[in-house]
N, C-alpha and C positions, 0 to 999 in steps of 0.2 A: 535735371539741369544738364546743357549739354552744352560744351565751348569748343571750338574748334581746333583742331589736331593743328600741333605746330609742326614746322618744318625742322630736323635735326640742327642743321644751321642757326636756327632761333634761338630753336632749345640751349643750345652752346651759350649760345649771347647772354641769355636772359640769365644761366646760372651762374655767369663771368658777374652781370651786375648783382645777383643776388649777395653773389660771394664778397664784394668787394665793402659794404657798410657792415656786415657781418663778420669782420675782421676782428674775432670779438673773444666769445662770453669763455668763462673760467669757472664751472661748477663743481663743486666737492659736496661728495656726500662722505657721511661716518656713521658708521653701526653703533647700535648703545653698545655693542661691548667695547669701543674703542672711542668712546666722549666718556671724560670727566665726572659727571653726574648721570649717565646711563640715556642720556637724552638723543634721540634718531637726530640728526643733524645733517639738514642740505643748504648749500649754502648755492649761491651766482653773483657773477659782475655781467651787468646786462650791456656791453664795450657798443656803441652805435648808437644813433638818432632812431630810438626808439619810445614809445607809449612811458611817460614816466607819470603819470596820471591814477593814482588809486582809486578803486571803485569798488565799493560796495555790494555786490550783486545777491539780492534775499534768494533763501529757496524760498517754493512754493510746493503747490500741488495742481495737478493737471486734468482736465477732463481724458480719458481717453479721447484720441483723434486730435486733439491739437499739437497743431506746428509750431515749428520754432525756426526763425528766422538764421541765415550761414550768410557772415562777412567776413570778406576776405580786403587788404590784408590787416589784420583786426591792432597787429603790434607796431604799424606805424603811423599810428592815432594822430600825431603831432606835423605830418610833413602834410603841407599844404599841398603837394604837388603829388602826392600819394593819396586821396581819396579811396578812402573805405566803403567797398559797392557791397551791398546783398548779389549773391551769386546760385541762393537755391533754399529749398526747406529743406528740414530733416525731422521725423517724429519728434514731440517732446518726451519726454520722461513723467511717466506719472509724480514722481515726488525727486525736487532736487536737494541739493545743500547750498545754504550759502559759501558765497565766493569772495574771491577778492582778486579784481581783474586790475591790469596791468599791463604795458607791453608785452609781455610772457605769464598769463594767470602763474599766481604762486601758490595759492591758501584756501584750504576751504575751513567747514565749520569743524570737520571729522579728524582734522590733525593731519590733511594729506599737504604735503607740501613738492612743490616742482622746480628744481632750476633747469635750464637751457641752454644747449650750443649747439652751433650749425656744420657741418662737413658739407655739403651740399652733396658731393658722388659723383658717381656715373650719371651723363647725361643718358644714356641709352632708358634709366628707368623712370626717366621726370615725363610726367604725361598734364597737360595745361586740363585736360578733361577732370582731375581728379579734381571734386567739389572742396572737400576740407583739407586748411594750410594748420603748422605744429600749434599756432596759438588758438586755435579751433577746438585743436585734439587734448589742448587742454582744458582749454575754457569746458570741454563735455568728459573729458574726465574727472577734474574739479566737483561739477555739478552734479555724476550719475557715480561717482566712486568714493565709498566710504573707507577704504585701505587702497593702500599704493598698490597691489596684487591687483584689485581687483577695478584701481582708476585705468591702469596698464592693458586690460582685458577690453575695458569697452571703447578705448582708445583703439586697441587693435584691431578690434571687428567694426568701430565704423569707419576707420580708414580702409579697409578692404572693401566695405560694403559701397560707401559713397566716392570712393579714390581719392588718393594722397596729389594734390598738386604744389607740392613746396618742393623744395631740396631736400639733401639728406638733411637729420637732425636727432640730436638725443637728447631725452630726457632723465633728468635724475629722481625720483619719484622716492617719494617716502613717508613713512607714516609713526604711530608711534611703537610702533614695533621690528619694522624692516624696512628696506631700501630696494627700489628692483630701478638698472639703469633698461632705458626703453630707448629705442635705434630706428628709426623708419626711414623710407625713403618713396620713391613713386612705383605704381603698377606698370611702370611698363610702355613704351612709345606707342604700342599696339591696342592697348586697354581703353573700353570705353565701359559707359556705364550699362549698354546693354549686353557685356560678353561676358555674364556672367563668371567672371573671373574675377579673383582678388585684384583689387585697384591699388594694392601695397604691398610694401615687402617690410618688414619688421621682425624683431627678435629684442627679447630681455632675456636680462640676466641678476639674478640675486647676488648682492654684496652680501659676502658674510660679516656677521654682524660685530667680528673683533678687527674688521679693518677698513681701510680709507680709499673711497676711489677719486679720483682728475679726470678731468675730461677739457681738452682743449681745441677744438675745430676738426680732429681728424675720429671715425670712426672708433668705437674704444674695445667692443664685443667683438673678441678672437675667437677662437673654435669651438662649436656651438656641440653639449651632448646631446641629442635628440633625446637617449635615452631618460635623461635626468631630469626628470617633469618634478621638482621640489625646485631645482635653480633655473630653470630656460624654459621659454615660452616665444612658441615661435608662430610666424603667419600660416595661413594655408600655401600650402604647394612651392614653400620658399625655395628647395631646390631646383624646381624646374624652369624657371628662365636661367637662370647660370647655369646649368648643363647645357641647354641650348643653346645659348651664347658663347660656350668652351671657355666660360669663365670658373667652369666648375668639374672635374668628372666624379662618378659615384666610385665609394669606396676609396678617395680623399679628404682628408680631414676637412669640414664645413667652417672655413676662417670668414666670419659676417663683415669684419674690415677691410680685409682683402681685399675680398668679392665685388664690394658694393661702395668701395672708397679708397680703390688700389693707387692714386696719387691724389695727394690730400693737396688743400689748396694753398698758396702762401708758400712763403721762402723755404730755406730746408729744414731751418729751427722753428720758424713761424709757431709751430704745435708742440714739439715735443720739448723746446724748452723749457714752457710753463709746465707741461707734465713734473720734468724732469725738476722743477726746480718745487714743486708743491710736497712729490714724493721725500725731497733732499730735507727739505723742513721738516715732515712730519716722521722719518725715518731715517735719520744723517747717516745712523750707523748700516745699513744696508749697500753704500757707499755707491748710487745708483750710477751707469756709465754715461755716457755723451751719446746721443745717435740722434739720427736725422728723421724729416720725415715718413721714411721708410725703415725704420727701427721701432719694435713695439715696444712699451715699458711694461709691467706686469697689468691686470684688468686694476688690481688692489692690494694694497699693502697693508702688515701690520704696524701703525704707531709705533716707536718708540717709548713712549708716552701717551696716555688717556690724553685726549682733547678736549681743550673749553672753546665757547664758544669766542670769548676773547682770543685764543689762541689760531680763529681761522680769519677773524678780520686782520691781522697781524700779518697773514699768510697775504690777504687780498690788499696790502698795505706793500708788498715789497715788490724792489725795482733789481733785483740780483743784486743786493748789498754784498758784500764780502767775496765775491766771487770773480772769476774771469771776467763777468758781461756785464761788470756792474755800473749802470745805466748814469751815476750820481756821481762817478771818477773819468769815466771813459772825454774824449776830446772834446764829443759831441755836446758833455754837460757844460764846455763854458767854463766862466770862472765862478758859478756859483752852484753848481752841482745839481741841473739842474735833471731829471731826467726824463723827461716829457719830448717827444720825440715827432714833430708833424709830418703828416703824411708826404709820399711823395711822388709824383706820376711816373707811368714807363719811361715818358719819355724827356725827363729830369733826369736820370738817376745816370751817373755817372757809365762813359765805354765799356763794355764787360762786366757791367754789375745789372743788368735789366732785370734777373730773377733772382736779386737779391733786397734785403731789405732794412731796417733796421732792426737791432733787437728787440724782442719783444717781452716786457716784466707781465705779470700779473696785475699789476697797478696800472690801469690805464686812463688817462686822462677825460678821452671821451666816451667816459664811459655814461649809461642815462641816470641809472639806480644798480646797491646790490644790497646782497642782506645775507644772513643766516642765521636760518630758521631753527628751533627745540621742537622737538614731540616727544613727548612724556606720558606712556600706558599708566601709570600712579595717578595721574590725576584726571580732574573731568575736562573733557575737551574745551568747553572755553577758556580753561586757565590753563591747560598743558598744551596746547600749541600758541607758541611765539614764535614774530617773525622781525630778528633784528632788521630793522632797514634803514637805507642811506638812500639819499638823493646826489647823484652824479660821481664824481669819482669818490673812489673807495679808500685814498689814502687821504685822501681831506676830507672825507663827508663825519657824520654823526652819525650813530646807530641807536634808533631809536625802537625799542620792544612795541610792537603790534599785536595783541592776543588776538587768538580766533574768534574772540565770540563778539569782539566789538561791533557794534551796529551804525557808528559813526565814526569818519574822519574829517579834522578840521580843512575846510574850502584852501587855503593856502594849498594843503600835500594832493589836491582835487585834479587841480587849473593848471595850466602853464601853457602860453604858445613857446616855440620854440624858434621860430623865424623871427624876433623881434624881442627885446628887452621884455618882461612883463616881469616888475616890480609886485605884483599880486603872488606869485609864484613860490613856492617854495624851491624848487628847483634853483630857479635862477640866484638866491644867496650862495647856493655852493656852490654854484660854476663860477661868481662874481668872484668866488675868494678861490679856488681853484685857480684860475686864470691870471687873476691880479699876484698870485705867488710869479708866477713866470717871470716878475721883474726881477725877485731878490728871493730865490728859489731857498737861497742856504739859511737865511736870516727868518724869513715869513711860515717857512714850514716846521719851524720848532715852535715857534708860537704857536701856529694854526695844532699841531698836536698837540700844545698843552692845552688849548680849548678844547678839541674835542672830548681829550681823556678829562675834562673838567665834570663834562656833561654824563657820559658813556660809565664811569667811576660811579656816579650817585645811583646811576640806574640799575648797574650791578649790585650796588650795595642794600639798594631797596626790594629787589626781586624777590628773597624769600620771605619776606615779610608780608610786602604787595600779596603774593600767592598765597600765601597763609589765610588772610585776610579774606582772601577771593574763594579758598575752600571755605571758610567757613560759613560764608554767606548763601556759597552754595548748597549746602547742606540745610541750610533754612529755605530757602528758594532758587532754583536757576537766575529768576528773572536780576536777580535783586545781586548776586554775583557777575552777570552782563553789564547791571548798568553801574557798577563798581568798577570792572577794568574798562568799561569804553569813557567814563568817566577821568581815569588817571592814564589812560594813553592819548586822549585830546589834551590834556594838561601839559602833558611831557611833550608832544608835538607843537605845541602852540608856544611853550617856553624853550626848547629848540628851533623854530623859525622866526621866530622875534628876535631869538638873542645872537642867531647868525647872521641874520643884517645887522644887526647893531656891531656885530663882529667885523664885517665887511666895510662897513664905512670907518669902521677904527684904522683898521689896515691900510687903505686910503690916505686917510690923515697921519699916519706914522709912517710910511715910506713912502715918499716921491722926489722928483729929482735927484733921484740915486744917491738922496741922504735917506735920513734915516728921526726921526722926535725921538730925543732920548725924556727921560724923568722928570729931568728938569723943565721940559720947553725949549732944548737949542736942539738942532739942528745938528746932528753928527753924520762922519760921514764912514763909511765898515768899508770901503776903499775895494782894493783886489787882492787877492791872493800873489805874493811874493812872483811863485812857479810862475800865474799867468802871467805876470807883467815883463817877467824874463822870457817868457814863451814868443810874447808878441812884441820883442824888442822894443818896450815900450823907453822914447824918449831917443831912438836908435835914428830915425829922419835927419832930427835935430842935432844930433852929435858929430852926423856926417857932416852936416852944412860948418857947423863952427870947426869944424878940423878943413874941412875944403878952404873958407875965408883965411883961417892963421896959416894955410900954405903959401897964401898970396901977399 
């Protein structure tokens, strides 16, 4: 497959837009020595108009010599204006795994699990030649990788083989035994598919497994040991464009962030705030400093505390509460605390603020789906890989347990257009209530979390049981333990989007016209906050005019 070499000037262009809907994701991975229950845990908030569509993808088995069809770009399924083209073959795999595709594949059968975020880089090494984009490189590491080592490995030689054409991007990869985060970016403005050169540049690196890593839009792999083949695993000939370039010389320490994402995109905080604010939860006492985009935080830290997986939707729930930045007190939130923040153009933004922006939480409204997923070496993989998930944002959504081994999902969590209402959608009840909070943010989000924790609460409470249930069956038949958990995770899915429109239209019918249905059937009204009403000299018009009239 062959597409034609862009002009540097494009190149620019295209990575400015790529960068700008990818203003996004928030991955955490944790080592079983540092979860709760010993469980490999990755977790994402997929923040853009992204694939929120789950799909079941079977393995099979292959004839030698059959092809397998490369679409590109495969993770924005939803935009009508974004058409998903076939752009080339690639060998298949004699025998794959099942999958579970998504705007960013997450899950296969084997317990490997992937979350996602973009830096995009140096335009110097984006090359439009390169055949496979990051949702590619998962979608065939998914399929051809039964450990994150070794999904990481074939990820990395076919984006060398067939060339990398995305932005930078990392992946957090894990299995039920280890974590390795994975970093790529493109071959090179010069690379084609006939110059037998690596058509990528990439490096991983092993989380050790007593600690926690973030990752939020900027590069995260600092100085790379060549020598230490148990933690780093790097591309062919990855120093020789940066020496070339005098982005590198030999016998300098090899910094893969530097090098390959020496100004990260976004404001100053843009990136490092979320770092900085995921490390601060998971590690208070470590008492992490403030730095900008060009301030690194460490690759990984050790917990304070073992983490649950409750304990990282919690994470992906907050808006800098208690803090300097906190998004729910700051002016911006209004008199109802709100902290949901809309976008806003260069050429909007106030004299002297053009590269700046607003703050950015973890919690992000538009966000598509996120989740965080368990792998468990103790059990058999279709009951030891779960994949908590949520539709749209992460502080309003429900997370609902998806095991690996399920063979179905209910049509609702399937469908969704995205340009147009579609009531068939599962999506769409969370964004309905997501959205409809924005009237009466302080009042509609303590409810909206006591539902959630309504749902989220049973499911926790049923898990060891559910699994219990699911080894034993297993140990009489596989088949008969499959269709035991695809059985009770359609049930749970199906009594999760039924009772979140049912939920949505409650809320509707309890606050409008900036009253409020109380218990009874009246009509109450939860008025303003004191401050704001002094803020905004409320009744202060009116006070002039009757003082102006009694002078006369």
């Amino acid at each position: 497959m062959k597409r034609k070499l862009l002009s540097l000037s494009l190149v620019a262009v295209l990575l400015l837009m790529a960068a700008v809907p990818a203003l996004a994701c928030t991955p955490l991975g944790i080592g079983k020595g540092a979860s709760e229950d010993g469980s490999v845990m990755v977790s994402h908030t997929c923040d853009g108009w992204y694939d929120h569509r789950i799909q079941i993808v079977p393995g099979g088995e292959y004839a030698p010599g059959t092809m397998m069809d490369v679409y590109v770009d495969m993770c924005l399924g939803t935009r009508p204006a974004n058409p998903i083209t076939k752009v080339g073959e690639i060998p298949q795999a004699e025998k794959t795994n099942t999958y579970f595709h998504i705007g960013y594949p997450f899950m296969n059968d084997k317990q490997v699990m992937m979350g996602e975020f973009t830096w995009s880089g140096r335009e110097e090494v984006y090359n439009a030649a390169g055949m496979l984009y990051i949702a590619n490189l998962e979608q065939l590491g998914l399929q051809r990788g039964s450990t994150a080592k070794e999904a990481v490995q074939i990820m990395g030689e076919l984006a060398e083989k067939y060339g990398y054409g995305d932005g930078g991007e990392t992946l957090v990869v894990g299995d039920k035994d280890e974590i390795w985060v994975f970093e790529v970016c493109g071959g090179g403005l010069l690379w084609t598919p006939e110059s037998e050169q690596p058509g990528a540049h990439w490096a991983a690196q092993r989380l050790p497994d007593d600690e926690v890593f973030v990752g939020a839009n900027r590069a995260r792999i600092g100085v790379i040991d060549f020598e230490d083949k148990d933690n780093f695993l790097v591309s062919t000939n990855l120093t020789a464009l940066p020496e070339q370039m005098g982005w590198w010389k030999e016998g300098e320490p090899f910094d893969f962030a530097k090098i390959f994402n020496p100004v990260p995109y976004g404001g100053p905080f843009y990136q490092s705030r979320r770092e900085w604010r995921a490390f601060s939860l998971v590690a208070p006492s470590q008492e992490f400093p403030i730095l900008d985009e060009f301030g690194a935080y460490p690759f990984s830290v050790k917990p304070d505390k073992k983490l649950s997986v409750k304990d990282i939707m919690n994470i992906y729930s907050d808006h800098l509460e208690g803090t300097p930045y906190d998004l729910t007190t700051d002016k911006a939130a209004g008199p109802y605390g709100n902290p949901n923040r809309w976008p806003i153009g260069r050429d909007q933004k106030p004299e002297g603020r053009t590269g700046q922006d607003w703050e950015r939480a973890i919690a992000m409204f538009r966000c598509s789906y996120s989740f965080v997923s368990q792998s468990r070496s103790w059990l058999p993989d279709p009951v030891g890989g779960v994949l908590w998930f949520g539709e749209d944002a992460p502080d309003t959504t429900v997370y609902v347990p998806i095991y690996c081994g399920v063979t179905e999902i209910p049509t609702p969590w399937t469908v969704g257009e995205r340009h147009k209402f579609d009531p068939t959608s599962a999506w769409w009840a969370f964004n309905l209530v997501n959205n409809y909070a924005n009237l009466r943010w302080d009042a509609m989000y303590k409810e909206i979390r006591e539902k959630k924790d309504s749902y989220e609460s049973v499911f926790f409470a049923e898990q060891a049981a559910t699994e219990e249930e699911a080894v034993k069956l297993f140990n009489e038949d596989p088949a008969k333990a499959v269709a035991f958990l695809t059985e009770k995770t359609m049930e749970r899915l199906n009594t999760v989007e039924k009772g979140w429109w049912e939920f949505a239209w409650h809320l509707i019918g309890k606050y409008y016209d900036g009253g409020m249905i109380n218990e009874e059937g009246r009509m109450t009204s939860p008025g303003y906050p004191m401050k704001y009403l002094e803020e905004v000299d409320f009744g202060g018009p009116a006070l002039k005019d009757l003082e102006e009239i009694n002078k006369k």
